[in-house]
C-alpha beads as a LAMMPS data file, in Angstrom:
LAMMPS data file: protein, C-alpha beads

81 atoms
80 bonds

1 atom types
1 bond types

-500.0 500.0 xlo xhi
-500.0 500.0 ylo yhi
-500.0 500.0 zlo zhi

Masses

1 110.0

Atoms # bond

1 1 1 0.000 0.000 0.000
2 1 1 1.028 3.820 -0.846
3 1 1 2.012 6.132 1.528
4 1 1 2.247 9.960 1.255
5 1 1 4.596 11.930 3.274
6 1 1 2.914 15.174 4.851
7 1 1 3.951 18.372 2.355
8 1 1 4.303 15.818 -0.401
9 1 1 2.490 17.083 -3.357
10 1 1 -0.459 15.451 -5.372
11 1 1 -1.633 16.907 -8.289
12 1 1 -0.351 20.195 -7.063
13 1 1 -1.764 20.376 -3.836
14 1 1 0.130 20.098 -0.317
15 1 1 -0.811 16.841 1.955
16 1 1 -1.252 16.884 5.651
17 1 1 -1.535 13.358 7.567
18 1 1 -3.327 13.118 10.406
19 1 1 -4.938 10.661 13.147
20 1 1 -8.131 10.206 13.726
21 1 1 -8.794 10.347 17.266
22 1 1 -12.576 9.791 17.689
23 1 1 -15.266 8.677 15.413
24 1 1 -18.455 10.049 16.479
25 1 1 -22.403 8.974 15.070
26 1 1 -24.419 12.158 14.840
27 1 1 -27.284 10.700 13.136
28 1 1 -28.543 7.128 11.702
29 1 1 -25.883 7.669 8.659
30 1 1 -23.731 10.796 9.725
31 1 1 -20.186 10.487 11.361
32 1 1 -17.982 13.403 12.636
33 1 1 -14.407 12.300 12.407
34 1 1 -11.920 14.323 14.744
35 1 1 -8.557 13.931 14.063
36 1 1 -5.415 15.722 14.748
37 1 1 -2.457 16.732 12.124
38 1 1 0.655 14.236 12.293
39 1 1 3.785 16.851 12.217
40 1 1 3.536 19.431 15.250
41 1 1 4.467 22.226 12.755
42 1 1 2.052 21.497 10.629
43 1 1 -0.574 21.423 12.957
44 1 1 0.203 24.780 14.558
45 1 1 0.381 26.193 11.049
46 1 1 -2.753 25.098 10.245
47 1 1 -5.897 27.327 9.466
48 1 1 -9.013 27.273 7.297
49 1 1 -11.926 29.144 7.315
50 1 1 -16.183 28.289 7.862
51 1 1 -17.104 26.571 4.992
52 1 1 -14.286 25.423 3.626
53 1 1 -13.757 21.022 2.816
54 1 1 -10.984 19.285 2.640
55 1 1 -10.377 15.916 0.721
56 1 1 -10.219 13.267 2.473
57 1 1 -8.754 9.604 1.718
58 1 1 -8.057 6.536 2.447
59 1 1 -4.430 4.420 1.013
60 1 1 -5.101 2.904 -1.990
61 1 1 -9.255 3.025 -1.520
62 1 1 -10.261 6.959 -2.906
63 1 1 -11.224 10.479 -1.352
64 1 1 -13.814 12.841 -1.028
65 1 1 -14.775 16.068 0.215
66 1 1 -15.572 16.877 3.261
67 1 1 -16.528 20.372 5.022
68 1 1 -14.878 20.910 7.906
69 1 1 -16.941 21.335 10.885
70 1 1 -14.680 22.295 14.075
71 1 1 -13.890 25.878 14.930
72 1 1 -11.403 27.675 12.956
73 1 1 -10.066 29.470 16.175
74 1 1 -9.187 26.207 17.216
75 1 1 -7.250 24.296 14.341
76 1 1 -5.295 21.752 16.379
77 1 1 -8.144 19.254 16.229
78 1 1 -10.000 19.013 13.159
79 1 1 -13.634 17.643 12.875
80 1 1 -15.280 16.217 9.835
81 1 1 -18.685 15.762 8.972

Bonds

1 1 1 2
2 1 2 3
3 1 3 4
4 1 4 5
5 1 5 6
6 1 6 7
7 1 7 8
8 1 8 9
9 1 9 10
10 1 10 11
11 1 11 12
12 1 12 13
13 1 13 14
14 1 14 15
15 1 15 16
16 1 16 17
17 1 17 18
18 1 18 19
19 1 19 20
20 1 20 21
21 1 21 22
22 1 22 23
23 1 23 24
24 1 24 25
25 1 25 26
26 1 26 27
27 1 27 28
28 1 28 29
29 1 29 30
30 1 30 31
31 1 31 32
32 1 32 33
33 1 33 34
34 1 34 35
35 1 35 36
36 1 36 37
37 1 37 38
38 1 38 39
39 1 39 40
40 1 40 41
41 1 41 42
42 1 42 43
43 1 43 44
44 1 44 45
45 1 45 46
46 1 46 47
47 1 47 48
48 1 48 49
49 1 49 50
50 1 50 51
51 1 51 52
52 1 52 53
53 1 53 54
54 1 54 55
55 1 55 56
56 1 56 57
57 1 57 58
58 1 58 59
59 1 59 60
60 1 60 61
61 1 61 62
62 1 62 63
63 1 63 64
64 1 64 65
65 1 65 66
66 1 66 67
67 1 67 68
68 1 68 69
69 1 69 70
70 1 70 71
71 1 71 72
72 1 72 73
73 1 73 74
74 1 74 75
75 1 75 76
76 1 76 77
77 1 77 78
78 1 78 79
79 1 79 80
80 1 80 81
């Protein structure tokens, strides 16, 4: 299976890695996924804005987009819904 290295690029566009650190069921098909960015720069780099996704994926299965759902004044944990 593939691997990418966080900053590595993919079709020109940066790649973070992160963990997911809690999976939680908001609804009878709805997850939030919380995770937190791999490399400690990285993650205290980090910012986005309300509204915006990111695309998310899994090795070697696909990706899709997701809005991000946490607060932006708080970027080192990220939630996904």
């Amino acid at each position: 299976m593939a691997s990418v290295a966080t900053g590595e690029m993919i079709a020109g566009i940066p790649t973070l890695t992160t963990t997911i650190d809690e999976v939680v069921l908001d609804g009878t098909d709805t997850y939030t996924f919380w995770s937190t960015i791999d490399d400690p720069q990285e993650r205290q780099a980090s910012r986005f804005r309300p509204g915006q996704i990111s695309m998310l994926g899994v090795f070697g299965v696909g990706e899709v987009p997701i809005s991000l759902s946490s607060e932006a004044d708080h970027p080192e944990r990220l939630a996904h819904t």
